[in-house]
C-alpha positions in Angstrom: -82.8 48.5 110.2 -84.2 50.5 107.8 -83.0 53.6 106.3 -84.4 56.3 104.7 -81.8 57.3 101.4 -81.8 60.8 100.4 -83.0 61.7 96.6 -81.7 65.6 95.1 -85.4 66.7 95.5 -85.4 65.9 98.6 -82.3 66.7 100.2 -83.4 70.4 100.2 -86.2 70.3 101.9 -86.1 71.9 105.9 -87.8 71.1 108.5 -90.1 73.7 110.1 -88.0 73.8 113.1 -84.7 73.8 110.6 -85.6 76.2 109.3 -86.2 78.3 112.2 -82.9 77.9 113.7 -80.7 78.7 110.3 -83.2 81.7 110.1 -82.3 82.8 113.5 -78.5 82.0 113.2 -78.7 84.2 109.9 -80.7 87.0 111.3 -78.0 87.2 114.1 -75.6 87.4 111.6 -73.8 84.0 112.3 -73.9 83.0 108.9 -70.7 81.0 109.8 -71.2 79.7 113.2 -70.0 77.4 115.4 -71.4 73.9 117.4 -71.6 76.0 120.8 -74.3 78.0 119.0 -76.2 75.2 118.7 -76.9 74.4 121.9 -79.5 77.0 122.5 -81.5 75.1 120.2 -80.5 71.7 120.7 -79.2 69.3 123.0 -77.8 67.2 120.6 -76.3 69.3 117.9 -74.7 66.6 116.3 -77.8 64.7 114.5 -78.8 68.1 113.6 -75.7 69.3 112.2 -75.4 65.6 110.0 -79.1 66.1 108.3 -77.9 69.6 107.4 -75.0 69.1 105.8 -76.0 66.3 103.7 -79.2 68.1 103.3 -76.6 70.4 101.8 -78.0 73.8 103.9 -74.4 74.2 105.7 -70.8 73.2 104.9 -68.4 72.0 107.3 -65.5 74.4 107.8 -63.2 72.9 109.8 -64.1 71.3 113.3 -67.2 72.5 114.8 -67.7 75.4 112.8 -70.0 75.9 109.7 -71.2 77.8 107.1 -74.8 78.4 106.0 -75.7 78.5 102.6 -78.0 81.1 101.1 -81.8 80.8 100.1 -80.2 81.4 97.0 -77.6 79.2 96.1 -79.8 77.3 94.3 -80.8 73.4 94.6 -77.2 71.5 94.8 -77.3 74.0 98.2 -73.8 74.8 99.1 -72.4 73.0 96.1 -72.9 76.4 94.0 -72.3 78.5 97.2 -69.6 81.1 97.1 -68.4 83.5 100.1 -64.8 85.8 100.1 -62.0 84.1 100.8 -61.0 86.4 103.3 -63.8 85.4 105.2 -63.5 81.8 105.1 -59.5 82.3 106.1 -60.4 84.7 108.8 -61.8 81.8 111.0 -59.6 78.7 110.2 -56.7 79.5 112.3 -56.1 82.3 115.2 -53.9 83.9 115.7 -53.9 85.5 111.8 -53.6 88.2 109.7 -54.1 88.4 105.3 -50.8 88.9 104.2 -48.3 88.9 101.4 -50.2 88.5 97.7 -53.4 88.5 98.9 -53.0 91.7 101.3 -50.7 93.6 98.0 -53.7 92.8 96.2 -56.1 94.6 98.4 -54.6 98.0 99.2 -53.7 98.2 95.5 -50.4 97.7 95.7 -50.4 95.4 92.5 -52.9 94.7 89.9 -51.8 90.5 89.9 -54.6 88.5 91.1 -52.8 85.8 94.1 -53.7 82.0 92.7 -54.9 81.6 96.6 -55.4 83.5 99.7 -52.1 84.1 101.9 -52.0 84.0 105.5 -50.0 84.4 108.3 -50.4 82.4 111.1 -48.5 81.4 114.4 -49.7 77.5 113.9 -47.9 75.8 111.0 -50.9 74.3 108.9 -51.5 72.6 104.9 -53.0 74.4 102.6 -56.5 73.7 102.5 -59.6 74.3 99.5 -62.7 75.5 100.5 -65.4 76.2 98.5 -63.0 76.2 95.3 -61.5 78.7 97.5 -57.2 78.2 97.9 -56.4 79.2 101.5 -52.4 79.0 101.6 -51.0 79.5 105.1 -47.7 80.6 105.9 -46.0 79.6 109.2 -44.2 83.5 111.1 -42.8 83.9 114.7 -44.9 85.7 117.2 -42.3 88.5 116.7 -43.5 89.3 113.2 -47.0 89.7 114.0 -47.9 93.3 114.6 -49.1 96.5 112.3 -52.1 94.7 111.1 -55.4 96.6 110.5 -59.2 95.9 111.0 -61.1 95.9 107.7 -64.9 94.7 107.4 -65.9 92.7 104.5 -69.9 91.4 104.2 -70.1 92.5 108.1 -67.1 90.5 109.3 -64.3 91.8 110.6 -61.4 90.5 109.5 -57.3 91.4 110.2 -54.9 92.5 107.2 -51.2 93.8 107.3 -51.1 97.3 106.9 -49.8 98.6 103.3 -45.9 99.1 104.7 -46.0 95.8 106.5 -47.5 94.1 103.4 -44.3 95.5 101.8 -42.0 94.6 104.9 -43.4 90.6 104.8 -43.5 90.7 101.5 -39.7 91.6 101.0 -39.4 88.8 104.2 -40.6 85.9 101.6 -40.7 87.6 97.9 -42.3 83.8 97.2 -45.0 84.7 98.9 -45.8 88.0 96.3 -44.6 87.1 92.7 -41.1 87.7 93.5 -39.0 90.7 93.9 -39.7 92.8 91.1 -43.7 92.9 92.1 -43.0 94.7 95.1 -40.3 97.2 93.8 -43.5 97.9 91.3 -45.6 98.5 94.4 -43.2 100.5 96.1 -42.3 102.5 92.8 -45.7 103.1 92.4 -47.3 103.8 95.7 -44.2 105.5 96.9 -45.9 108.4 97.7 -49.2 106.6 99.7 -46.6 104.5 102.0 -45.0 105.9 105.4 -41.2 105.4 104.5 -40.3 106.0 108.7 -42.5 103.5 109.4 -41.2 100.9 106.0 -37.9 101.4 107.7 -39.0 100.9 111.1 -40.6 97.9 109.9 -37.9 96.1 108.2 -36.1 96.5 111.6 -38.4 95.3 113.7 -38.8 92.1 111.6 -35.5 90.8 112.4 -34.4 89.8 109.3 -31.0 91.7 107.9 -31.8 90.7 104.6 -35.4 93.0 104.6 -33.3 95.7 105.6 -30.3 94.8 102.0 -33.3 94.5 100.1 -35.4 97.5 101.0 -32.0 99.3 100.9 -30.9 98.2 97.8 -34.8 99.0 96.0 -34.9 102.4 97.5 -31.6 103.2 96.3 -32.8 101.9 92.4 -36.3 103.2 93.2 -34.9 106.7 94.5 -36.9 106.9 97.2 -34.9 109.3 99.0 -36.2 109.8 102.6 -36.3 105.6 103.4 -33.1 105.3 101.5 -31.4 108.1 104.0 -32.5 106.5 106.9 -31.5 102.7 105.6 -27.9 104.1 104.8 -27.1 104.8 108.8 -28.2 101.5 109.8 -25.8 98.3 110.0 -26.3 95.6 108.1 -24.9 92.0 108.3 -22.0 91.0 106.9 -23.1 87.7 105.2 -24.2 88.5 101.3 -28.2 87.5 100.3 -30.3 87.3 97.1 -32.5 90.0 95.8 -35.1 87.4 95.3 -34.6 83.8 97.0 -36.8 82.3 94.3 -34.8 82.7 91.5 -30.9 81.5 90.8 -28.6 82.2 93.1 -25.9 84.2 90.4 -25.7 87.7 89.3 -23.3 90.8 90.7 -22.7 91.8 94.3 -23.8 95.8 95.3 -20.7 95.6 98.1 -22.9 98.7 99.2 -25.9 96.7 100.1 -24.4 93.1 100.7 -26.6 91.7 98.1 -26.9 89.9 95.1 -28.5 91.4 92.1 -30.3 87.8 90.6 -32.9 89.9 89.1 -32.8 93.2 87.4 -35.1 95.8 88.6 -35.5 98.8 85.7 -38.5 100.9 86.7 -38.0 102.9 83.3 -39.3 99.7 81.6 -42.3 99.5 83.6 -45.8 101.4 82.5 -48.5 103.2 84.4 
């Protein structure tokens, strides 16, 4: 049999009627787009959907769903094609929400850039690169999915934790965020933008006693008066936790709070 092998001149090149159907995918803004869109066109999606990727006009996402790559990306296709990571996470996995460095990052809540693009998901899964693109997922209870917000980005909706539940999750797993001390700078900082009721109704709702030690113990340091008031009438368990899980697990015990002090948090040191 023979067989036709691809040069890079080539590889590019669209068929008329290829070219019509990525046209109309873009044009109805389904730049990312899925097999089932496909059939409208085609009743065998799967031929058509091999010549394009190694024609290198789409990208394979995950399972049945692809990517399109610009006019302009060039002749290497989607080799030099970019699109936000937020984007590309927002339709890996449902149920899911951008959370912990990558959601401090995008209300402003720290000026460190996350080595990859945190989410939250119901469904454990691996890490996964896309595009030179570092998706990291991090596995959460059902119970811990709520406050998140509806933000558009390249005219794609896409879900993100509020600013006080980024704080909440990110006091939940300070790995997730830089550590501790990153998000007692956010909270220092932004203690004025955030709803304190709703940081302490938060940290509640999570279901994790040792949120509630640390957010007590940083609004306390932090002086954050009107959380710290509220914090001080609630119980808290009577096992003792770290300030930050990631770090040793030595340092003295705030009785007060039921937690130990492994890292020291000294806003005074700190600059605007």
């Amino acid at each position: 049999m023979c067989t036709r092998k691809l040069t890079k001149s080539y590889s590019r090149t669209l068929s008329k009627r290829e070219t019509n159907i990525l046209s109309n995918l873009s044009y109805t803004g389904k730049t990312i787009f899925t097999t089932k869109d496909l059939k409208q066109y085609t009743n065998n999606p799967k031929n058509l959907l091999d010549w394009l990727v190694r024609k290198k006009w789409i990208q394979k996402i995950k399972k049945g769903t692809y990517l399109i790559a610009p006019l302009n990306a060039g002749t290497n296709g989607t080799d030099n094609h970019t699109v936000h990571s937020f984007i590309l996470a927002s339709v890996l996995v449902e149920p899911y929400y951008i959370a912990y460095a990558s959601a401090l990052n995008y209300h402003g809540l720290t000026d460190q850039t996350p080595n990859a693009t945190y989410v939250a998901t119901t469904k454990p899964r691996n890490s996964k690169t896309i595009l030179n693109t570092k998706i990291r997922f991090v596995t959460i209870p059902q119970h811990k999915i709520f406050s998140t917000e509806e933000i558009t980005i390249e005219n794609r909706k896409i879900q993100i934790s509020s600013k006080e539940k980024t704080i909440i999750d990110c006091l939940d797993h300070p790995e997730h965020c830089g550590g501790i001390e990153e998000i007692a700078k956010a909270l220092y900082f932004a203690k004025n933008d955030l709803d304190q009721t709703k940081l302490v109704n938060f940290a509640q709702k999570i279901e994790n006693k040792t949120v509630l030690k640390r957010l007590g113990y940083l609004t306390e340091t932090l002086h954050i008066e009107k959380a710290l008031k509220s914090i001080s009438k609630l119980p808290l368990s009577s096992g003792y936790s770290l300030l930050d899980c990631s770090l040793k697990k030595r340092g003295p015990i705030i009785e007060k709070w039921k937690i130990v002090i492994n890292v020291t948090i000294d806003p005074s040191k700190w600059t605007t």
